[in-house]
C-alpha positions as CSV (number, residue, x, y, z in Angstrom):
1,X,-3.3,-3.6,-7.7
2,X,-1.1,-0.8,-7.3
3,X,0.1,1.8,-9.9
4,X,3.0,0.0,-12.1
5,X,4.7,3.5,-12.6
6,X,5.3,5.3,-9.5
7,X,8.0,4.3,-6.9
8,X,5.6,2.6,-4.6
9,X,6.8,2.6,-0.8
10,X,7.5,-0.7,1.0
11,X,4.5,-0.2,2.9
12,X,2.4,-0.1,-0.1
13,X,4.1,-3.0,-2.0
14,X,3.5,-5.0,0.8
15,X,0.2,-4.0,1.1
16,X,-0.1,-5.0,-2.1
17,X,1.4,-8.7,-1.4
18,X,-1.0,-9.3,1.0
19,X,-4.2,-8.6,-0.6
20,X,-3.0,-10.5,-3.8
21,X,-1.9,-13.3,-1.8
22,X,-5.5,-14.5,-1.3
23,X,-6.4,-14.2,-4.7
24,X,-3.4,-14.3,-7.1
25,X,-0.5,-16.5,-6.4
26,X,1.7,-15.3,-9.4
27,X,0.8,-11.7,-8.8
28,X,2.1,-12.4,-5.5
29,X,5.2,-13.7,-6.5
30,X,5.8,-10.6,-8.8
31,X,5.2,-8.1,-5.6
32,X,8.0,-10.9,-3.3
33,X,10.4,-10.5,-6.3
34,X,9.8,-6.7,-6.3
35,X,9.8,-6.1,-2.4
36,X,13.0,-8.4,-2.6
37,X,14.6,-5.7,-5.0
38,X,13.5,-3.1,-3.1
39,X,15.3,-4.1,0.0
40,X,17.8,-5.0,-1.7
41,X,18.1,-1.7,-3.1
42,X,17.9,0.2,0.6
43,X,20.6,-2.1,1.9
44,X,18.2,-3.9,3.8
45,X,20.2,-7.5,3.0
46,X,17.5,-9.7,5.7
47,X,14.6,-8.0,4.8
48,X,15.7,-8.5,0.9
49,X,16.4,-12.4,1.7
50,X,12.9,-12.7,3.3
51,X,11.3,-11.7,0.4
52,X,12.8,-13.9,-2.1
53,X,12.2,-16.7,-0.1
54,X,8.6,-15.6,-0.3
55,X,8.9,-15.3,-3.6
56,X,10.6,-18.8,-4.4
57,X,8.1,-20.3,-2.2
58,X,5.1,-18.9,-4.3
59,X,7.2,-19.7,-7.5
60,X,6.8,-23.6,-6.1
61,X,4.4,-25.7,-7.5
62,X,3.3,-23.3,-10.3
63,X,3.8,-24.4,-13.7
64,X,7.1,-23.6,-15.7
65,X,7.0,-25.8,-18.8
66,X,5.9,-23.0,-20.9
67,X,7.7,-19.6,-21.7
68,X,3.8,-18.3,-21.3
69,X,3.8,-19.8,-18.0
70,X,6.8,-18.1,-16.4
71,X,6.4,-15.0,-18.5
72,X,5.4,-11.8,-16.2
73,X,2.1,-10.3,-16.3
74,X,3.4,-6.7,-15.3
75,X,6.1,-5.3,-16.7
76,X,6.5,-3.7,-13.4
77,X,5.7,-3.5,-9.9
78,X,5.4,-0.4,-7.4
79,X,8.4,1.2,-9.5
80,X,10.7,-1.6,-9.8
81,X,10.8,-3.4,-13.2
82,X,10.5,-7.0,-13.1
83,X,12.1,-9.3,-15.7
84,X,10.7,-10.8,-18.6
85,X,10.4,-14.2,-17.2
86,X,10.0,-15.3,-13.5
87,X,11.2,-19.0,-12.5
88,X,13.3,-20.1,-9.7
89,X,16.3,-19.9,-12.0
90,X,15.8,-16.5,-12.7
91,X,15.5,-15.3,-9.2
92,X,18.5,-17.0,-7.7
93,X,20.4,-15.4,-11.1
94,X,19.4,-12.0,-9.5
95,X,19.7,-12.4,-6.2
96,X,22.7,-14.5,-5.7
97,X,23.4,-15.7,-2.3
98,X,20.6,-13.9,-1.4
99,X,18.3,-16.8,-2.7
């Protein structure tokens, strides 16, 4: 896992994604939803729209009938905060016709 604090580059977030990918869906899908904002954040609109695809496809087929199982288990990732709660909902909320 990489530091929650400091503004951690693309490279490194992604990095990130790909080690927790084979180990940690949702962790995964927090690093999507942050790589997504990072992009998004550069200007980078296809890169951004790549990444919450990612995201919404690791968001698929977990559990959401709880508010314990949507709720976050970082309260941020690489630098960018992530939101209280991450569902499908949420993430097409933020990213608009990006999702």
């Amino acid at each position: 896992m990489i530091n929650q604090t400091r503004a951690a580059s693309v490279q490194e977030l992604e990095s990130a994604f790909q080690r927790e990918l084979g180990s940690d869906r949702w962790a995964a899908a927090e690093s999507a939803y942050a790589l997504a904002s990072r992009y998004r954040e550069e200007g980078d609109w296809e890169k951004s729209r790549e990444w919450v695809k990612q995201c919404l496809q690791l968001l698929e087929g977990l559990p959401t009938d709880t508010m314990e199982q949507v709720a976050t288990t970082r309260t941020s990732v690489g630098g960018v905060a992530l939101p209280n709660y991450l569902h499908e909902g949420v993430v097409r909320e933020r990213f608009g016709e990006l999702a």
